[in-house]
LUMVEX-570926 format. One record per residue (C-alpha): x, y, z; residue number from 1. Coordinates in Angstrom, 3 decimals, padded with zeros to 6 digits. Last residue first. Layout:
residues N
X,Y,Z,NUM;
...
END
This chain:
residues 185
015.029,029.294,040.078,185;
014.843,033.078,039.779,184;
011.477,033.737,040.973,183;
012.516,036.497,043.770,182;
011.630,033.771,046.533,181;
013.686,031.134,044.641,180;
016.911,033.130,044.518,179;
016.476,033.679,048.316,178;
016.380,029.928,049.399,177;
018.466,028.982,046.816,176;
021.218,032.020,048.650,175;
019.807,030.983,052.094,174;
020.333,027.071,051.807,173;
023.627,027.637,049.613,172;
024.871,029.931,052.380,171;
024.300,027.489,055.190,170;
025.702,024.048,053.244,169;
028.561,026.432,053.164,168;
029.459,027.214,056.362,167;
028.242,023.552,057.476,166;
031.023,022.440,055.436,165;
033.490,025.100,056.787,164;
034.343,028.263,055.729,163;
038.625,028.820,055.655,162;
038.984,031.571,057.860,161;
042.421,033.676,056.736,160;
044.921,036.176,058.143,159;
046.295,038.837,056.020,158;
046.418,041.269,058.879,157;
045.257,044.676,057.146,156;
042.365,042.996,054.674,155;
041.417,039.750,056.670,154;
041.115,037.008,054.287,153;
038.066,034.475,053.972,152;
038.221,031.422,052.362,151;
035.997,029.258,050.208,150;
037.438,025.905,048.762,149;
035.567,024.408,045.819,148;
032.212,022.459,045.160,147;
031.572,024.149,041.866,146;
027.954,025.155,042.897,145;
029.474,027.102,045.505,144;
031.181,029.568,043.283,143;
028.039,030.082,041.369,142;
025.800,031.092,044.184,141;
029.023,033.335,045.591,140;
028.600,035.092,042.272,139;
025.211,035.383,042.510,138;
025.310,036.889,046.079,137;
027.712,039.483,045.058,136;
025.714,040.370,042.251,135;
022.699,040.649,044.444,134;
024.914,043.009,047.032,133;
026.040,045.340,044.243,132;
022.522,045.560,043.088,131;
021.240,046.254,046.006,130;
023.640,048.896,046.846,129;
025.552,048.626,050.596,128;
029.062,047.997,049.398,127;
029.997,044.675,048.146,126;
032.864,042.634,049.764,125;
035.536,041.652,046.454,124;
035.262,037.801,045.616,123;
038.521,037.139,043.881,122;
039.088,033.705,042.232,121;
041.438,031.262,042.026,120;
041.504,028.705,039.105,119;
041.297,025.004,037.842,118;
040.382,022.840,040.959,117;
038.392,025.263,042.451,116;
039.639,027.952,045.147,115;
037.005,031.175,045.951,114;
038.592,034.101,047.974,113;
036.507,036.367,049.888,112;
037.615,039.644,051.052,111;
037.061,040.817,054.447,110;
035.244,043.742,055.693,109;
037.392,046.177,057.827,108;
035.440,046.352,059.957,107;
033.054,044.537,062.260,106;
030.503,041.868,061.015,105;
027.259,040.570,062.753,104;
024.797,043.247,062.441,103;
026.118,043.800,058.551,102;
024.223,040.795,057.685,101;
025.421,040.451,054.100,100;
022.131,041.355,052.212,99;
019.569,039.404,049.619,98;
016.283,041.327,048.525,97;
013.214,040.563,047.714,96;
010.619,042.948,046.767,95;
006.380,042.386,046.792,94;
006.374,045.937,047.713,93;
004.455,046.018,050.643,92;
006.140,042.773,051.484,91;
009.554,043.817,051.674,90;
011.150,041.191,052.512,89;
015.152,041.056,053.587,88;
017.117,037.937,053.170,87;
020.262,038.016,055.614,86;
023.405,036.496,055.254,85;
026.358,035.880,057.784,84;
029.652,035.156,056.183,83;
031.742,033.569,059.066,82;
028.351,032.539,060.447,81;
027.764,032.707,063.802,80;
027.491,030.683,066.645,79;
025.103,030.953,069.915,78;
023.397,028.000,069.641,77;
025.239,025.543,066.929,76;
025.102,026.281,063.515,75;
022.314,024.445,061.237,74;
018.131,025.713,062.122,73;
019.116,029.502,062.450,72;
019.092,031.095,059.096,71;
018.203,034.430,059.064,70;
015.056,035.958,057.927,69;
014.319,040.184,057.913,68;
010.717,040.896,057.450,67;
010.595,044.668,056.244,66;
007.637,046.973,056.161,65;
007.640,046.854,060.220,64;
008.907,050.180,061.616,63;
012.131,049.764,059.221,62;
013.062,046.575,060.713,61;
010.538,043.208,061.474,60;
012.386,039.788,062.796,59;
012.481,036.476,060.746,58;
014.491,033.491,062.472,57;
014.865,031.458,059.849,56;
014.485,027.412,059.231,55;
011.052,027.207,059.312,54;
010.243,029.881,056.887,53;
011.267,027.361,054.148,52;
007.723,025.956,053.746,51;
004.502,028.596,054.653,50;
006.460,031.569,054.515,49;
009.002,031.044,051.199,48;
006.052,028.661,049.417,47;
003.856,031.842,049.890,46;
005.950,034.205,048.491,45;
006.655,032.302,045.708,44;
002.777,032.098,044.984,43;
002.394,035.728,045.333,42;
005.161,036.493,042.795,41;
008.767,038.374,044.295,40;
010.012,041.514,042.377,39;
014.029,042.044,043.271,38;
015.755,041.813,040.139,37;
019.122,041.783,038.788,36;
020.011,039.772,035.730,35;
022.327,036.944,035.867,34;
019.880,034.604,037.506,33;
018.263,034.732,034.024,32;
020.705,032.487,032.805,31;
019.705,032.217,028.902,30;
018.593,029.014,027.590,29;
020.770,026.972,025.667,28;
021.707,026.078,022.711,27;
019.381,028.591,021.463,26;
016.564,027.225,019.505,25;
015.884,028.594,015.307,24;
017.374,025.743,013.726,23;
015.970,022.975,015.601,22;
012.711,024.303,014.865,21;
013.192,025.020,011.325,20;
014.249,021.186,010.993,19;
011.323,020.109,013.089,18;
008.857,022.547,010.577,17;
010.576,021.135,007.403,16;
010.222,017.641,008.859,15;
006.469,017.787,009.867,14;
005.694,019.538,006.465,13;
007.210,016.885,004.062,12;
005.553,014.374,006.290,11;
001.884,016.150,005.840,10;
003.036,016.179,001.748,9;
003.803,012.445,002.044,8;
-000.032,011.960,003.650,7;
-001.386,014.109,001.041,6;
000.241,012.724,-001.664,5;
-001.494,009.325,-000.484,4;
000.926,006.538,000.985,3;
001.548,003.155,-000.963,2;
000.000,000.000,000.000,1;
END
């Protein structure tokens, strides 16, 4: 039985319109982690309070309009984070935003130093701009993904505080935590 002209003509069309397809699709998709942005979505919102909550402490600054979580549930009682960060709601807004904990840090601020198997890489501390802090954040996101060695060096004395395991497992929590709040996961 041989197939109509209609039914090779339907083919003909099915593989011109897969082969314009595959032509016309990025590799891959852009990272939109990259881009700044602080707008949170009611639904993410909701999974932040209702699921991950649990694990921060929140507290209310600036008379109440922002809900400040930090992550309490791995250190020990009493211990802080070498790099202590803070997520900061704004739920007026509907704005997410991602700080260094400046309650918990003294100057000078240190510099953080990221070691993977191929390269060394610089970490300079933000100043207090949003977007300076966000970068900051992704960065450190990406430089934990790669599993290497982060260590922090005292400006004037040189010394250094390699972050420990629990260090780590801390910031990823918080940063994943933060990145899916603002929609960005």
């Amino acid at each position: 039985m041989r197939p109509s002209p209609v039914a090779k003509l339907l083919i003909l069309w099915a593989l011109i319109m897969v082969a314009i397809i595959l032509a016309t699709v990025p590799d891959e998709r852009p990272d939109k982690m990259a881009i700044p942005g602080y707008a949170t979505r009611a639904a993410d919102e909701l999974y932040f309070r209702n699921v991950r909550a649990f694990y921060y402490t929140k507290t209310d600054e600036a008379e109440g309009i922002l809900e400040v979580y930090r992550l309490n549930s791995i250190f020990d009682e009493g211990k802080v984070s070498s790099l202590p960060l803070a997520i900061y709601h704004n739920w007026r807004a509907h704005e997410g935003f991602i700080r260094i904990d400046s309650a918990y840090l003294s100057a000078p601020r240190p510099v953080l130093l990221s070691f993977s198997p191929s390269k060394v890489d610089t970490l300079h501390w933000p100043t207090d701009g949003n977007e300076e802090q966000y970068a900051f954040a992704y960065r450190l996101f990406q430089e934990l993904k790669q599993e290497g060695e982060l260590k922090l060096v005292h400006p004037i004395t040189g010394e250094t505080k390699t972050l420990t395991d629990s260090e780590r497992k801390n910031l990823r929590m918080t940063l994943k935590d933060y990145f899916k709040l603002i929609g960005k996961l």
